[in-house]
One Martini backbone bead per residue (centre of mass of N, CA, C, O) as a GRO file, in nm:
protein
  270
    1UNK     BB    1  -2.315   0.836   0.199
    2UNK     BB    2  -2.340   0.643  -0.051
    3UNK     BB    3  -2.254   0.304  -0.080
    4UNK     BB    4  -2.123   0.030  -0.252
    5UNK     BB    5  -2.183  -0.251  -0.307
    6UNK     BB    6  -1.937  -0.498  -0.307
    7UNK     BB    7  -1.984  -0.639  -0.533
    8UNK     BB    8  -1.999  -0.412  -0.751
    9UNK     BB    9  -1.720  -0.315  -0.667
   10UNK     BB   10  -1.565  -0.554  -0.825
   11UNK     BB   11  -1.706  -0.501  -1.120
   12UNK     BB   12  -1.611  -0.260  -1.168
   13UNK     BB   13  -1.296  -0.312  -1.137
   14UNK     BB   14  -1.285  -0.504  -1.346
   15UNK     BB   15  -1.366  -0.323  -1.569
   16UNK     BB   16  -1.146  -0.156  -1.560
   17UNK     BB   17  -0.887  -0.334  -1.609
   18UNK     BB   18  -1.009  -0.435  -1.892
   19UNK     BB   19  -0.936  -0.087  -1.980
   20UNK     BB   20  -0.596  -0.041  -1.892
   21UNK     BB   21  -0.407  -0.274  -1.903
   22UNK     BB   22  -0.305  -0.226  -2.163
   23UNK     BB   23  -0.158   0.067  -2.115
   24UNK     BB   24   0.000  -0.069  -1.901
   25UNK     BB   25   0.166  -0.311  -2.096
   26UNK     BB   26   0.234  -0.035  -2.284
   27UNK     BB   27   0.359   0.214  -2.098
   28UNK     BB   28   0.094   0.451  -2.069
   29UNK     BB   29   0.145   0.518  -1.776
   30UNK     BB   30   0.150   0.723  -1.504
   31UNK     BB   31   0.193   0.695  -1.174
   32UNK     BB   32  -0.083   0.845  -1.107
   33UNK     BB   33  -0.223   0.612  -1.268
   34UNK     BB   34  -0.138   0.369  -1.139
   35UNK     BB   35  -0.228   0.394  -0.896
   36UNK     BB   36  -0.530   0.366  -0.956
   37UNK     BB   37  -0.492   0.090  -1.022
   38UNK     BB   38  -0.450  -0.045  -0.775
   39UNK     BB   39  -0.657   0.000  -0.636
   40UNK     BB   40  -0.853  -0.166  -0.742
   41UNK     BB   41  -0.714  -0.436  -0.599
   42UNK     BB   42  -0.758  -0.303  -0.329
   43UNK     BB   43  -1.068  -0.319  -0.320
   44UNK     BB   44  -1.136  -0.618  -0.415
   45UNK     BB   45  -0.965  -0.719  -0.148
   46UNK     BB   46  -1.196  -0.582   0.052
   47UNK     BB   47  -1.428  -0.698  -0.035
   48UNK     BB   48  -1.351  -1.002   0.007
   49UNK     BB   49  -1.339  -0.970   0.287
   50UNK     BB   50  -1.629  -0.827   0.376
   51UNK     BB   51  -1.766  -1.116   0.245
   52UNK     BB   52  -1.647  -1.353   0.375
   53UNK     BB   53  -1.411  -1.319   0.637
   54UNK     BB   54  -1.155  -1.375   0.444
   55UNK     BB   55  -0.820  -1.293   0.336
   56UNK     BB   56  -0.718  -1.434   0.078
   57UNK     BB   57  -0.790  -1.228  -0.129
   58UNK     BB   58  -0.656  -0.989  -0.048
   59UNK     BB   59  -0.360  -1.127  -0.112
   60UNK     BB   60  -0.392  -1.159  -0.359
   61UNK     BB   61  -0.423  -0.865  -0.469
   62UNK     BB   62  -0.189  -0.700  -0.311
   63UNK     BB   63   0.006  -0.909  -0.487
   64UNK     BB   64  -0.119  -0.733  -0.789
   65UNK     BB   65  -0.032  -0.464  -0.733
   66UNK     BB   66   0.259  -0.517  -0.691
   67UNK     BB   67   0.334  -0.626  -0.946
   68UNK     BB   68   0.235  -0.374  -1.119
   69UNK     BB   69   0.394  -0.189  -1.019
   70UNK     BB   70   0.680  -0.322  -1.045
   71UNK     BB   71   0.658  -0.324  -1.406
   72UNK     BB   72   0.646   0.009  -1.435
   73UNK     BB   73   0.952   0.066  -1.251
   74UNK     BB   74   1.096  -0.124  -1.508
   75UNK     BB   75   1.001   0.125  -1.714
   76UNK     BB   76   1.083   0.358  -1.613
   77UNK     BB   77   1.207   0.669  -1.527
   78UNK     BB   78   1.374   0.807  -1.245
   79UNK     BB   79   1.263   1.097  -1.324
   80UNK     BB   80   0.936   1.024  -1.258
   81UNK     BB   81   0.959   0.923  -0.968
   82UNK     BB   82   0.760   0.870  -0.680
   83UNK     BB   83   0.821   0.713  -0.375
   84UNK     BB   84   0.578   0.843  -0.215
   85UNK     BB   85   0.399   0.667  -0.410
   86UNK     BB   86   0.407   0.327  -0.277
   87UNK     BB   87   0.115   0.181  -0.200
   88UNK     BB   88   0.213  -0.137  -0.278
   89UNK     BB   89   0.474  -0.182  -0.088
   90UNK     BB   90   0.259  -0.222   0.136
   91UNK     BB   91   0.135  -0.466  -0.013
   92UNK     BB   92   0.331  -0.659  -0.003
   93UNK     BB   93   0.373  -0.659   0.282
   94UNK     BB   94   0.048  -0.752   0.395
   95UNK     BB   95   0.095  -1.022   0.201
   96UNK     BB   96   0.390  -1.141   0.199
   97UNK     BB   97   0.567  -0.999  -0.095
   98UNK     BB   98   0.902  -1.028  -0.101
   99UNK     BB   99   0.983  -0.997  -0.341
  100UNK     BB  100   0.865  -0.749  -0.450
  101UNK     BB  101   0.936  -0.566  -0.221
  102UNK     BB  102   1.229  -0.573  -0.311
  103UNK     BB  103   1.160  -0.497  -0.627
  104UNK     BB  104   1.075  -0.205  -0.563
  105UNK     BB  105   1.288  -0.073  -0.373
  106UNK     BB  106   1.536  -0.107  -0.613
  107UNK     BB  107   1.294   0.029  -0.852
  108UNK     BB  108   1.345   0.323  -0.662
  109UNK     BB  109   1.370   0.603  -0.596
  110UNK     BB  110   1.629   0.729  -0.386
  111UNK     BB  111   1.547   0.993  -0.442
  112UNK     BB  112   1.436   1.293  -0.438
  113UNK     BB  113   1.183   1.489  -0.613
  114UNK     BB  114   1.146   1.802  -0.697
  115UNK     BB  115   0.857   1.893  -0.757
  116UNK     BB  116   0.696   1.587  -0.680
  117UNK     BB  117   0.753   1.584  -0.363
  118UNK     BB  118   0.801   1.580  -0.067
  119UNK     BB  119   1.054   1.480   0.170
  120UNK     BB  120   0.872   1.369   0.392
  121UNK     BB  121   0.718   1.151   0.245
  122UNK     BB  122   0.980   0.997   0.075
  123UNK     BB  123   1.133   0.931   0.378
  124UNK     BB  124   0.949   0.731   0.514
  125UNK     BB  125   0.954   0.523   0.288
  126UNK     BB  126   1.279   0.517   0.219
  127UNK     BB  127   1.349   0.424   0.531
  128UNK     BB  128   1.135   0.175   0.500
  129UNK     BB  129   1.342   0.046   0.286
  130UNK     BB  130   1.597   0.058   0.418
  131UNK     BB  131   1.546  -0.114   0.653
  132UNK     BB  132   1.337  -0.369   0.554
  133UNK     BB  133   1.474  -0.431   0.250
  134UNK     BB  134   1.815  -0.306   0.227
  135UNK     BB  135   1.986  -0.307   0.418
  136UNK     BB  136   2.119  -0.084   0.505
  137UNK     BB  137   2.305   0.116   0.650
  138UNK     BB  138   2.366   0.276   0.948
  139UNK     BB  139   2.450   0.557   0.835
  140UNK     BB  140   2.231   0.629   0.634
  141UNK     BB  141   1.991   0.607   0.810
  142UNK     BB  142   2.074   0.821   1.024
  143UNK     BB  143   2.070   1.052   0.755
  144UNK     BB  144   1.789   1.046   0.698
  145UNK     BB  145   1.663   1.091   1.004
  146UNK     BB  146   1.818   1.371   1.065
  147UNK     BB  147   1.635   1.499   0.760
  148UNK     BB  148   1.381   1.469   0.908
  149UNK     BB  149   1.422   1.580   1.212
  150UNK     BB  150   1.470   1.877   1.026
  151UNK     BB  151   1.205   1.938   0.906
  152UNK     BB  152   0.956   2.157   0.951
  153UNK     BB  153   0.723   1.934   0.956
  154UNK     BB  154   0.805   1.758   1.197
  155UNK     BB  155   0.613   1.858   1.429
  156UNK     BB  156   0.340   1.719   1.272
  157UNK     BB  157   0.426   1.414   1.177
  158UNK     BB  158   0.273   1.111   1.240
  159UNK     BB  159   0.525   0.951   1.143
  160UNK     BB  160   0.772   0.979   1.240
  161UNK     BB  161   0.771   0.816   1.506
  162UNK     BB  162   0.727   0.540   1.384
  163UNK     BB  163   1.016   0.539   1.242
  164UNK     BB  164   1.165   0.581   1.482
  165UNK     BB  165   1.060   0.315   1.640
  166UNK     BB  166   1.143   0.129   1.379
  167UNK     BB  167   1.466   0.191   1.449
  168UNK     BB  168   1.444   0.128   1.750
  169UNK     BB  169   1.267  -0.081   1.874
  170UNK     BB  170   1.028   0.078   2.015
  171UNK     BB  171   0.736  -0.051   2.184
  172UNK     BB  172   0.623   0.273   2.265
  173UNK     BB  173   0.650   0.410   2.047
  174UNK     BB  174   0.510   0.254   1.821
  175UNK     BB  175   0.219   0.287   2.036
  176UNK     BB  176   0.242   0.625   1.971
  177UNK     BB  177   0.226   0.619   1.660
  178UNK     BB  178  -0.014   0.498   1.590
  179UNK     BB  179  -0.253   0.623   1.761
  180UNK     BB  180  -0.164   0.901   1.602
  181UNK     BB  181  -0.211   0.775   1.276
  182UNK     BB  182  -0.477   0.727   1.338
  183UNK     BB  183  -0.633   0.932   1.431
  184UNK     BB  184  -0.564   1.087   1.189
  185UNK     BB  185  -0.683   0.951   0.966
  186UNK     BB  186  -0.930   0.949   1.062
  187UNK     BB  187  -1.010   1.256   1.048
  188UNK     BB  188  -0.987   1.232   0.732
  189UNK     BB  189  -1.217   1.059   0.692
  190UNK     BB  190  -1.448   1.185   0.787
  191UNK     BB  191  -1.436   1.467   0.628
  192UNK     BB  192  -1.415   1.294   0.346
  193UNK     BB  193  -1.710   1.204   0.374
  194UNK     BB  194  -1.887   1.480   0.489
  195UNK     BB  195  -1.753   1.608   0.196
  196UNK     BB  196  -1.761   1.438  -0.050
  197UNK     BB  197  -1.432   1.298  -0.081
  198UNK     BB  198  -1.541   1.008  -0.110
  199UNK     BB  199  -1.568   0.731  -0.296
  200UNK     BB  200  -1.818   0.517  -0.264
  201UNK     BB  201  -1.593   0.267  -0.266
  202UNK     BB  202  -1.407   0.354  -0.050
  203UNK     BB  203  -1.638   0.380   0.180
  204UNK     BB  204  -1.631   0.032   0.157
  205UNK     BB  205  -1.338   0.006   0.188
  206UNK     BB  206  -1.068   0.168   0.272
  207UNK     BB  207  -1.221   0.327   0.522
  208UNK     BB  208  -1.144   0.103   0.621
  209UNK     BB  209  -0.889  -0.061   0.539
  210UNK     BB  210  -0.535  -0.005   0.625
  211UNK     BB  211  -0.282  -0.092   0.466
  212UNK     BB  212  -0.025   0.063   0.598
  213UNK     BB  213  -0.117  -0.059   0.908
  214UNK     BB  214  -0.055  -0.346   0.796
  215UNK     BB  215   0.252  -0.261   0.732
  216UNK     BB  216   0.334  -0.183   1.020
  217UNK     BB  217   0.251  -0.405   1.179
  218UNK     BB  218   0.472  -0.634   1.022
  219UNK     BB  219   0.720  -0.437   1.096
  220UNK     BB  220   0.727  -0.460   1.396
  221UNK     BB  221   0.764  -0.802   1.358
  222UNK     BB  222   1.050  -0.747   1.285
  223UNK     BB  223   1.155  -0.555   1.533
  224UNK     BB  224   1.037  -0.711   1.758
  225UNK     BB  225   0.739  -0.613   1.837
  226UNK     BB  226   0.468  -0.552   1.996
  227UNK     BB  227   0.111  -0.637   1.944
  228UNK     BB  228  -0.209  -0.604   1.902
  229UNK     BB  229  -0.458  -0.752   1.777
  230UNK     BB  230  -0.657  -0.464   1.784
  231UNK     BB  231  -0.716  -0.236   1.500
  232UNK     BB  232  -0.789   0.010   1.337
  233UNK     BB  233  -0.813  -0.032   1.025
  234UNK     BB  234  -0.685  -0.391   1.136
  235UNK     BB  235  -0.784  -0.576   1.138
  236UNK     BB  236  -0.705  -0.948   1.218
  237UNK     BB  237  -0.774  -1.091   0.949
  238UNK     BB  238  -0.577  -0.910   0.791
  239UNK     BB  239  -0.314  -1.085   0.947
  240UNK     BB  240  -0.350  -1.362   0.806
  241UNK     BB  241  -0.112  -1.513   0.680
  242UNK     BB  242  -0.154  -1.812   0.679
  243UNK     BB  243  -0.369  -1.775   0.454
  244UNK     BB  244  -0.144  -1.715   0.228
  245UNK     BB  245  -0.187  -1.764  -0.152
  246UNK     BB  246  -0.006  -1.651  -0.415
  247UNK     BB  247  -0.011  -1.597  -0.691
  248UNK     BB  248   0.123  -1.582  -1.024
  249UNK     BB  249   0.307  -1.291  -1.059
  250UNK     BB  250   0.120  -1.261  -1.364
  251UNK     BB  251  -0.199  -1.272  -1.294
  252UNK     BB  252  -0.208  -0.931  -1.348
  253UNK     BB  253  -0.246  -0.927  -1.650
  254UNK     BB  254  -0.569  -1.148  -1.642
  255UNK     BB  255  -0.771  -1.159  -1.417
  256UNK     BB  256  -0.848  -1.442  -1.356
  257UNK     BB  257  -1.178  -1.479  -1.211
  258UNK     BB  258  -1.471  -1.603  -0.993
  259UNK     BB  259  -1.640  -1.305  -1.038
  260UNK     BB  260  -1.905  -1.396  -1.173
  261UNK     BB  261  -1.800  -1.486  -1.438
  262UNK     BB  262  -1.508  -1.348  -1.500
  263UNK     BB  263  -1.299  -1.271  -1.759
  264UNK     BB  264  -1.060  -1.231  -1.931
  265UNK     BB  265  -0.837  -0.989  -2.026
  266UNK     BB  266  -0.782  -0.864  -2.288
  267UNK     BB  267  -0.538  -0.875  -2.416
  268UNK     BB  268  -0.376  -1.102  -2.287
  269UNK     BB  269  -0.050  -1.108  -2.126
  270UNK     BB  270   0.150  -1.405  -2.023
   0.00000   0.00000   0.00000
């Protein structure tokens, strides 16, 4: 599979948004479209992180990501919310955004959708929104996991262990959840790369790192977990929050940046 070149990769990106956004602020897309949009913002900071060597950009998209997810669920209907899709939130967590994540989590459905999602899926999601983010009491959070772990999909689902370990703070189950979760993603990506069902831009940015990787690893740093430096998905450069430098929370709606000359996106609305 032929790969975008980095730069290309960014100005496309840039392009898109410049084509989209109008519509995000216009609250005229779908979740399923939303996630599309985040991806760029995600993609042009995998770009940025994989040309300098730096996190700086990285950390500025991600929180870029969550802010304009953050925009769309603020203008939701409950009805049409499907938490198990919410990619920003893993954004938010990856990159320090402590403000999003708590308002993603917030104005997430907190019940299941169905016909519109997995159960295991939006539970996976849900659980870590209420263990690490919204503090639920003990009692719900245990009634979470009994409803997880009693699902038929669950001896398959390589998150459950995950999830589970980072709810007893068990830092040998979550390095045996982690392992077996990473092992997934990979032949996932192998599969959908040699299939050519990853697009040219992925296979170039997010196919080598996962925001979701590197946000259960902040998550168990939360949990008091030790963790190792370097995971496959997980460069150790992009877990340098030090280095994190938050943009101004509406800066998503401008995309205003230094991208070879990029200018201001149309009808930017400050």
């Amino acid at each position: 599979m032929v790969r975008t070149p980095l730069p290309l990769i960014e100005k496309n990106s840039l392009l898109q948004l410049q084509m989209v956004l109008p519509r995000v602020l216009t609250r005229q897309v779908t979740q399923a479209q939303m996630m599309s949009v985040c991806a760029l913002y995600r993609r042009m900071g995998i770009a940025q992180l994989f040309l300098s060597g730096l996190p700086d950009g990285l950390f500025e998209e991600l929180s870029r990501s969550a802010r304009a997810f953050l925009f769309f669920l603020q203008g939701a209907d409950d009805s049409t919310k499907t938490t198990s899709r919410s990619e920003p939130y893993f954004d938010a967590i990856a990159c320090g955004d402590t403000e999003a994540e708590r308002e993603i989590a917030q104005h997430s459905r907190a019940t299941w959708n169905p016909g519109e999602e997995y159960e295991d899926d939006f539970l996976y999601v849900r659980i870590l929104m209420e263990r690490f983010t919204l503090a639920a009491p003990t009692a719900r959070l245990d009634a979470a996991m009994s409803r997880y772990e009693g699902l038929p999909t669950a001896r398959d689902d390589a998150r459950l262990p995950l999830c589970q370990a980072l709810v007893a703070a068990d830092a040998q189950r979550f390095e045996e959840g982690l392992s077996l979760l990473l092992d997934v993603r990979t032949r996932e990506l192998r599969k959908r790369i040699e299939a050519e069902r990853l697009s040219p831009d992925d296979a170039a940015t997010t196919a080598h790192l996962s925001v979701e990787v590197l946000a259960l690893l902040r998550l168990a740093g939360r949990a008091r977990l030790p963790t190792e430096q370097h995971y496959p998905l997980a460069p150790s450069v992009a877990r340098r929050l030090d280095r994190a430098r938050l943009p101004p929370p509406a800066s998503w709606r401008q995309r205003v940046t230094s991208i070879h000359g990029a200018t201001d996106v149309p009808g930017r609305n400050p």
